[in-house]
N, C-alpha and C positions, 0 to 999 in steps of 0.2 A: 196807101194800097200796098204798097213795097214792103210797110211794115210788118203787116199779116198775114204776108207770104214767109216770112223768115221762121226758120224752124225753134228758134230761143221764145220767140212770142206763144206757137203753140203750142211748144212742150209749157210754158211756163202755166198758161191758160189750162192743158188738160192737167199738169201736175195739182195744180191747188184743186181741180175738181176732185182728185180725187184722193189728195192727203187733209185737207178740212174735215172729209168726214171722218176721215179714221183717229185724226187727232181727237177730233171731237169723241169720237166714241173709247179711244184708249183714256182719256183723260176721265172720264164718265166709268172707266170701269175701272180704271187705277185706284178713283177717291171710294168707288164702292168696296175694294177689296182692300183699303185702308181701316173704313170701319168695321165689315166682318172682321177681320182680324184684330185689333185690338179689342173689340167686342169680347172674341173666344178667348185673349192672352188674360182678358182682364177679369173673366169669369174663372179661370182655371189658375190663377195665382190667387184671386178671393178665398176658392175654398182651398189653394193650400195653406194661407194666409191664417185663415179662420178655427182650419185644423191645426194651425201650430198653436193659436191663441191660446185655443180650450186647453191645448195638451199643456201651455205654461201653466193655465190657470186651476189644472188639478193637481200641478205638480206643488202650486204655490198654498194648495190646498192642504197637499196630505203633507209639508214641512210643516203646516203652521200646526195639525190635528200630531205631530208629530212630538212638538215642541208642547202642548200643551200636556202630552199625556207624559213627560218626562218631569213638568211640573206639578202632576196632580199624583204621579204615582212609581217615582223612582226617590229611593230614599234616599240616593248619592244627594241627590238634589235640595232636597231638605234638608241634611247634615250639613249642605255647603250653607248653605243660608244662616245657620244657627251662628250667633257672634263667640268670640272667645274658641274659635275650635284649634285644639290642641293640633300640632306641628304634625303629627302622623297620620290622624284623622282625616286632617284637608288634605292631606298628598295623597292619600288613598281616594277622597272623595273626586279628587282634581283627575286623576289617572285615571277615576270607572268614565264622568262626565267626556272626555276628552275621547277615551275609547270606543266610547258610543257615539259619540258626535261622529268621531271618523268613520265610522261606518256606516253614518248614514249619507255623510257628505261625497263618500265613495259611492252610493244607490241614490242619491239626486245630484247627477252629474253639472247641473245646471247651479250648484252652491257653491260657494268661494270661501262660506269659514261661516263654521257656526262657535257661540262664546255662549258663554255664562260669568253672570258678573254676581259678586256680593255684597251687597248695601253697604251690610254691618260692619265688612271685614274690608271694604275699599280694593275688593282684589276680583282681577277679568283674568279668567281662562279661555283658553281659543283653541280653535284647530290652525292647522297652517293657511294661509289667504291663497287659495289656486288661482290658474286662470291666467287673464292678461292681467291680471291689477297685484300679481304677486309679487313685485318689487315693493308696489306702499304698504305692506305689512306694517310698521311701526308706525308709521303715519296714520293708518285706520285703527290699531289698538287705543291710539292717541286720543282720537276721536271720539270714538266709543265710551274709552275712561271722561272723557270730558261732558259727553251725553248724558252721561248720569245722573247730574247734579243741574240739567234743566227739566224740572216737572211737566213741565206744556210741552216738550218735544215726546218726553216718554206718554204721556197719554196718547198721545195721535198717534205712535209705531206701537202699542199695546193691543188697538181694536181694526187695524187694516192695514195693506201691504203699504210703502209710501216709496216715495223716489228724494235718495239725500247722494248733494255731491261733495265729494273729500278730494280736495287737488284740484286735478283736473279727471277726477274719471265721477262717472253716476253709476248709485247702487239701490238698488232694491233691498228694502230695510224693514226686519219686523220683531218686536220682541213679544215675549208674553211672560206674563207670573202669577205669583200666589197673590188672587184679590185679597185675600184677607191679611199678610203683611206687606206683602211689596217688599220684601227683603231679600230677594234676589230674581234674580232677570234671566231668562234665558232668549236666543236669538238668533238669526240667519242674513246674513248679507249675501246680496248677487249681484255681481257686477254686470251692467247692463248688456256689455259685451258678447259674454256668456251665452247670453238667450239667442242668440245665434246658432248659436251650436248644433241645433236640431233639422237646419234650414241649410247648413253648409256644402252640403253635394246637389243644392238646389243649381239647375243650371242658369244664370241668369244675363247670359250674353256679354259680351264686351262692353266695358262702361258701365254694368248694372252694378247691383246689391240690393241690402236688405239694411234698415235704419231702423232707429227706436227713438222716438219723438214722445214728449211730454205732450199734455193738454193743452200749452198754449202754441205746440210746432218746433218747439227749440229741440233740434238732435242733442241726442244722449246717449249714443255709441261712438264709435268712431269709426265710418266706412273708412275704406282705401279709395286710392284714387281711379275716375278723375271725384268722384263725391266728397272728398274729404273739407273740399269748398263750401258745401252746401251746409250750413250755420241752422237753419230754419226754414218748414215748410207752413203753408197756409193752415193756418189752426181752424177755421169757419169748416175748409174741405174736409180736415180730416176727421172731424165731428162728422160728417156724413156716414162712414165706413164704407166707403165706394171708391170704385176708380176714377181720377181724375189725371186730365192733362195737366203739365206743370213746365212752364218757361223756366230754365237752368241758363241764364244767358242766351246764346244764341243755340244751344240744346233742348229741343222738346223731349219731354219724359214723359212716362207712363206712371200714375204712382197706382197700387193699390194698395189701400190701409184696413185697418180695422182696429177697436182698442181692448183694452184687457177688461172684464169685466172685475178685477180684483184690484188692480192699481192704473191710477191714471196714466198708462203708456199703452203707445201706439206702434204697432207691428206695420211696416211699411218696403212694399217691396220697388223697389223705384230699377225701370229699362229704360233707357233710349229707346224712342220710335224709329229711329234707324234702324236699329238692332232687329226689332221685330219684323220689320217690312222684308226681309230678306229672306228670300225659298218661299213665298206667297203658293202657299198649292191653288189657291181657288185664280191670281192673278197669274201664274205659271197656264192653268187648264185655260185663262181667256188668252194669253200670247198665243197659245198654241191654234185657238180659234182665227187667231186674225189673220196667219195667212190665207183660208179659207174665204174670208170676207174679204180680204184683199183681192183673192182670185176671180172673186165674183164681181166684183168691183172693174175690175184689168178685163175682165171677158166684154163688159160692155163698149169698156174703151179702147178695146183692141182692134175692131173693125175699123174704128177709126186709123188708130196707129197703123194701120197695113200700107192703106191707100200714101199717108203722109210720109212714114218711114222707113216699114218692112219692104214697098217692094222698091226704091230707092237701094238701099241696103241687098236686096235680093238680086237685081241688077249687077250690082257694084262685085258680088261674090261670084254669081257667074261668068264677070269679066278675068278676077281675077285665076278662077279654075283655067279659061281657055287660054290665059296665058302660062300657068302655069304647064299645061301640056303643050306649049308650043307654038299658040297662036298669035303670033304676035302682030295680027293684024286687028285685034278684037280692039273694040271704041268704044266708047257711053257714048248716048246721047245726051241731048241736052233737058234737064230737068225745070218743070215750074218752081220747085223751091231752090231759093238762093245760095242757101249753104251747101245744097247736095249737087246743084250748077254749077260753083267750084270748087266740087270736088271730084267732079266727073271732067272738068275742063283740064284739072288738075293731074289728073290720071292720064288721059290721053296722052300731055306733054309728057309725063314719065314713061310713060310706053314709049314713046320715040327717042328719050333718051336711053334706054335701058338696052333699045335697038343697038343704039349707035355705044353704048359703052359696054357691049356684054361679053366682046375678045378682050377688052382690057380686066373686066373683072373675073374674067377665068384666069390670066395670066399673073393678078395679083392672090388670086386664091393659093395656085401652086408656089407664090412667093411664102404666104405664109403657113404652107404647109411644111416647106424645104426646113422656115426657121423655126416652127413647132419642132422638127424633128431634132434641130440641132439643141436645140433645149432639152429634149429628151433625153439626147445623146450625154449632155454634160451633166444631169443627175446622176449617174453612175459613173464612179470611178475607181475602172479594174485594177489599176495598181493599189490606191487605197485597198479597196477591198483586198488582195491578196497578200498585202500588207501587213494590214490586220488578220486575218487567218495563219498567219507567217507568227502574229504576235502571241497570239492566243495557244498557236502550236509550241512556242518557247515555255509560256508559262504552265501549259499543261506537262513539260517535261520536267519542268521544276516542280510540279507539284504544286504550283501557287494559284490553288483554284478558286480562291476568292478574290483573285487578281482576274482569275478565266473568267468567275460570273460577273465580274462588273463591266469589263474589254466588251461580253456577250450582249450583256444589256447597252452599255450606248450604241453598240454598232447597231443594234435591233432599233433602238429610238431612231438611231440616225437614218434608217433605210426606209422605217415608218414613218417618219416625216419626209423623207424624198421621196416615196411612193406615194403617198395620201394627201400632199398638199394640191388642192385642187384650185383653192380660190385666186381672187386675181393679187389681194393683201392678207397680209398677215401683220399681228402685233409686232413690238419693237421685240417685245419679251421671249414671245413664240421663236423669232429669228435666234436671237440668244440662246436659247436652250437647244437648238439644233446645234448651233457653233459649238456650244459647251459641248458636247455629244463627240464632235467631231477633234475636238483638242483636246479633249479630255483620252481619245485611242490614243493621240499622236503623241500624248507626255509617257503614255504605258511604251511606247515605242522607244523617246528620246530620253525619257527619264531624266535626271538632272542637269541634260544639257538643253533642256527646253524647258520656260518658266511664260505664263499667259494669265494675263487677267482680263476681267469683264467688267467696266463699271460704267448702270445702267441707273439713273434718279428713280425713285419709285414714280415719280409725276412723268414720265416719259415711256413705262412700260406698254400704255395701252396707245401709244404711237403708230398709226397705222403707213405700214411702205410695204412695196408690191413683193413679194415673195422672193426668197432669196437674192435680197437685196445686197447683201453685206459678204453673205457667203466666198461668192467670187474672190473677194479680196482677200480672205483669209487663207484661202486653199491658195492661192497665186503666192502669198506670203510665205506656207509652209513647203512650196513647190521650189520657188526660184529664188526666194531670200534666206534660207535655211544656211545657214554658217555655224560650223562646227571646231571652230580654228582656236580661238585666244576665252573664248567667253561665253556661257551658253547661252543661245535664241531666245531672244524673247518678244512677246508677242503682246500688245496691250488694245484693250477694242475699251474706247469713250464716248455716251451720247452726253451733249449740254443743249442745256437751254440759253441763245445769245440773246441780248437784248442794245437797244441800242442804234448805230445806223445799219447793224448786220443782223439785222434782227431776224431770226430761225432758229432752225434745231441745227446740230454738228454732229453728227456722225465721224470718231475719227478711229483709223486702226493704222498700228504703229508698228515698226519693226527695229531691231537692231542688226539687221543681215547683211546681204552681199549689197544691198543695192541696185540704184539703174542709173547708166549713162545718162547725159546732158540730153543726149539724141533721143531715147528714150523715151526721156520725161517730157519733151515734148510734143512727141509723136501721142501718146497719150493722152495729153493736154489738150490735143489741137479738137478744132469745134468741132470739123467732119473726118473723124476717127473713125478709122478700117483697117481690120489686119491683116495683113498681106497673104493668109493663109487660113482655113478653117481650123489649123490646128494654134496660133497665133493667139493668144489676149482673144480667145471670142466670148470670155466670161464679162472682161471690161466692155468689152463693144453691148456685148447684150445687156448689159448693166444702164448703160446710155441710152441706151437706143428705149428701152421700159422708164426711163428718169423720164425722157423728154414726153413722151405718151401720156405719163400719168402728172407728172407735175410742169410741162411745158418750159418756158423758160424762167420760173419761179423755183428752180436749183440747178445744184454748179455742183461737178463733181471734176477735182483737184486730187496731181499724182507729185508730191513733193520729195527732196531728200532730206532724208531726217541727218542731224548732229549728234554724234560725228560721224555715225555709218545710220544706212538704214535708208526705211521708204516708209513715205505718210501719206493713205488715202484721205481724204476730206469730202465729205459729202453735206453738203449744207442744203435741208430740207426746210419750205415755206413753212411757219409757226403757224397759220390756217391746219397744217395734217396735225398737228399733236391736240389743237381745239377737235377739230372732225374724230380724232380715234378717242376722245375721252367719251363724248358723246354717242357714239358708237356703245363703247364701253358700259354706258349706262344701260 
């Protein structure tokens, strides 16, 4: 009985009543808007598919009516053929055949080198081999000259387009000649490749292309990747000249094919089904319906939720209104369900603490007002600033005004990061770059009697620690350690990463200056650290007092004397914040 009073039980109860059905219906219209759409992709790359086929196959048409009429009625043609042709003769015949080839090889973009070969004379002239297969130029003349001298391959490339591979690439292969001798050949290769060409500003999504498969599915272009794995597709499908689904490992694709009615290859346009499913108008128009069904849905089961939740809830927000105006006598009663029983039991007890602690929490309010303000106070610092104005006045009497634009610019970074920092952390990095800002005025200042480096691991820059964290120490450094005597100032800031039984990050900033007494360093050291004065170390104290808030007793900050002069801040941060700030960082 207890049970089904708990409010986990009947949300749990009215949730599945009423996300079942919507699963059920979003799943019911997801798989419907799966196949309209591949339906329309696969109708609308068919007939682009189909229109590039024809366009090969009139192109492969008017090379071959092409080639034939240079055999039946260019005499360059028949001069070349005749045996015994004097040495001027063929060079003139070779130069008209060649010149005409290039120009038509220039008007069928889609040709890679047309040749003419001569029986009698044992001699192949060509145009240059374009395209991607333009490196095997000697290796296809090779070829070519070697074809010759098989009769059964020249029949079969005589009467139809065929598919021959040289290397490792496949070319579309066709000769023709004079039936009545056969004493020379004329011809056109196209590397498979090529036939692409037409199809290239085709948009085909991430992961897509366009392939060219033989008759039995073996590719014979070379996609890019990730396709360049794909060796061979189902030869049964692509005899269909339809689209079909196709497993690619654990990638479904889309293929649509179709073949060439002139040589046995197949134009194939192959997307990932991811690809397609993405910006669904028709499964965008049903999301958009479903918070509507949803609402109509929530309207039935609202009346219920009133009685159960809302006026619990409603309750609970009127209590909290009349205390917030002042009533701090206002009570809940007690509720039939469990969870909202204690939490109105719950309320009641904090109304009577809140009674009893509300001088004290006004009295810590104006605590951390006083020390917001003093944090305020210590972003701005009018001797710096007049300092710097002081500097920039010197250099503008010098004339050294690309000394004034750069003084102008960090002061400005430096005032834009101590106006604009608002968050509670900041990067290790972010910190650095302010410092820099801020050491970089005070070298225009000291010039060669002050020397400061920064050296920060690239694996530690996205380190996250509370905002002006490091600061303090540097300004206190250039303030009260600044010695000008035997050797000039210098100033070094290092983060590491420890490993080991001390294992954290080190923050360390180092001086070579006046120093601090024994007394000092202790006083600084010591666990409950306070300066005697608001004008006192209140950058160290605040320093402390932010360490222990945000990392508790998981770091230790250490005021040492450096060898043989000098003072060394040490700030050892839990190796938890440089994991937290990378991740962040991500």
């Amino acid at each position: 009985m207890m049970r089904t009073k708990t409010l986990g039980s009947r949300l749990v109860i009215l949730f599945a009543a009423v996300t079942v059905p919507l699963l059920l219906m979003l799943y019911l219209a997801g798989d419907y808007a799966k196949k309209v759409v591949l339906t329309q992709v696969a109708n609308s790359y068919q007939n682009l598919v189909n229109s590039n086929l024809n366009m090969i196959d009139r192109s492969l048409d008017d090379i071959t009516l092409n080639m034939v009429d240079i055999v039946n009625h260019d005499d360059n043609f028949r001069l070349f053929e005749q045996p015994g042709l004097s040495g001027s003769d063929s060079y003139f015949a070779e130069m008209e055949l060649i010149k005409r080839n290039d120009y038509y090889q220039s008007y069928y973009h889609t040709v890679d080198m047309f040749f003419v070969y001569s029986k009698p004379n044992d001699q192949l002239v060509s145009t240059n081999l374009t395209g991607e297969a333009a490196p095997y130029y000697e290796v296809v003349r090779q070829w070519l000259t070697d074809s010759f001298s098989h009769a059964d391959s020249l029949k079969k490339a005589m009467y139809k387009w065929s598919v021959i591979h040289i290397a490792d690439q496949y070319f579309l292969y066709r000769i023709v000649s004079d039936d009545d001798t056969n004493n020379a050949y004329i011809g056109a290769l196209i590397n498979i490749n090529s036939l692409r060409t037409p199809l290239g500003n085709l948009d085909l999504r991430e992961g897509g292309g366009i392939l060219f498969t033989g008759d039995d599915g073996t590719v014979l272009s070379n996609p890019a990747a990730p396709l360049d794995k794909l060796k061979r597709l189902p030869a049964e499908r692509l005899s269909k000249n339809r689209a079909f689904t196709y497993a690619n490992g654990k990638t479904k694709l889309l293929i649509v094919s179709s073949r060439s009615r002139n040589v046995g290859v197949h134009t194939a346009v192959v997307i990932p089904n991811s690809e397609l499913l993405r910006g669904l108008d028709a499964f965008q128009t049903l999301t958009y319906l479903l918070p509507l069904i949803v609402l109509a849905i929530l309207i039935v089961y609202g009346f219920i939720f009133r009685s159960l939740i809302f006026t619990p809830i409603l309750q609970l927000l009127g209590a909290i209104r009349r205390i917030k105006e002042g009533n701090m006598s206002t009570r809940l009663p007690a509720s039939g369900t469990v969870e909202f029983n204690i939490i109105n039991h719950t309320f009641n007890g904090m109304v009577e603490e809140i009674v009893d602690l509300k001088i004290g929490v006004y009295e810590e309010r104006l605590r951390a007002q006083k020390a917001q303000m003093k944090q305020l106070q210590l972003q701005i610092n009018p001797h710096f600033f007049l300092n710097t104005m002081n500097i920039i006045f010197q250099l503008v009497d010098l004339k050294r005004y690309e000394l004034v634009k750069k003084t102008v610019r960090h002061l400005v970074q430096y005032f834009r990061f101590m106006m604009g920092v608002k968050r509670d952390t900041i990067t290790l990095e972010e910190e650095m770059a302010h410092i820099r800002n801020y050491l970089e005025i005070q070298k225009m200042r000291y010039q060669e009697s002050f020397i400061y480096s920064i050296d920060i691991p690239e694996t530690l820059k996205a380190l996250r620690l509370p905002s002006l964290f490091v600061q303090p120490f540097v300004e206190n450094a250039m303030i009260h350690g600044m010695s000008l005597q035997n050797m000039p100032f210098r100033l070094d800031i290092a983060a590491t990463k420890l490993d080991g039984s001390e294992e954290g990050i080190l923050i360390e900033v180092r001086d070579n200056g006046k120093g601090l007494s024994e007394e000092k360093l202790q006083e600084l050291n010591a666990v409950h650290y306070a300066p005697e004065s608001e004008d006192g170390s209140i950058g160290i104290w605040n320093v402390k007092q932010r360490m222990a808030m945000h990392y508790g007793d998981k770091a230790r900050m250490a005021v040492l004397a450096n060898e043989p002069r000098g003072t060394i801040v040490r700030l050892l941060l839990p190796a938890a914040s440089a994991e937290e700030g990378s991740e962040r960082d991500v």
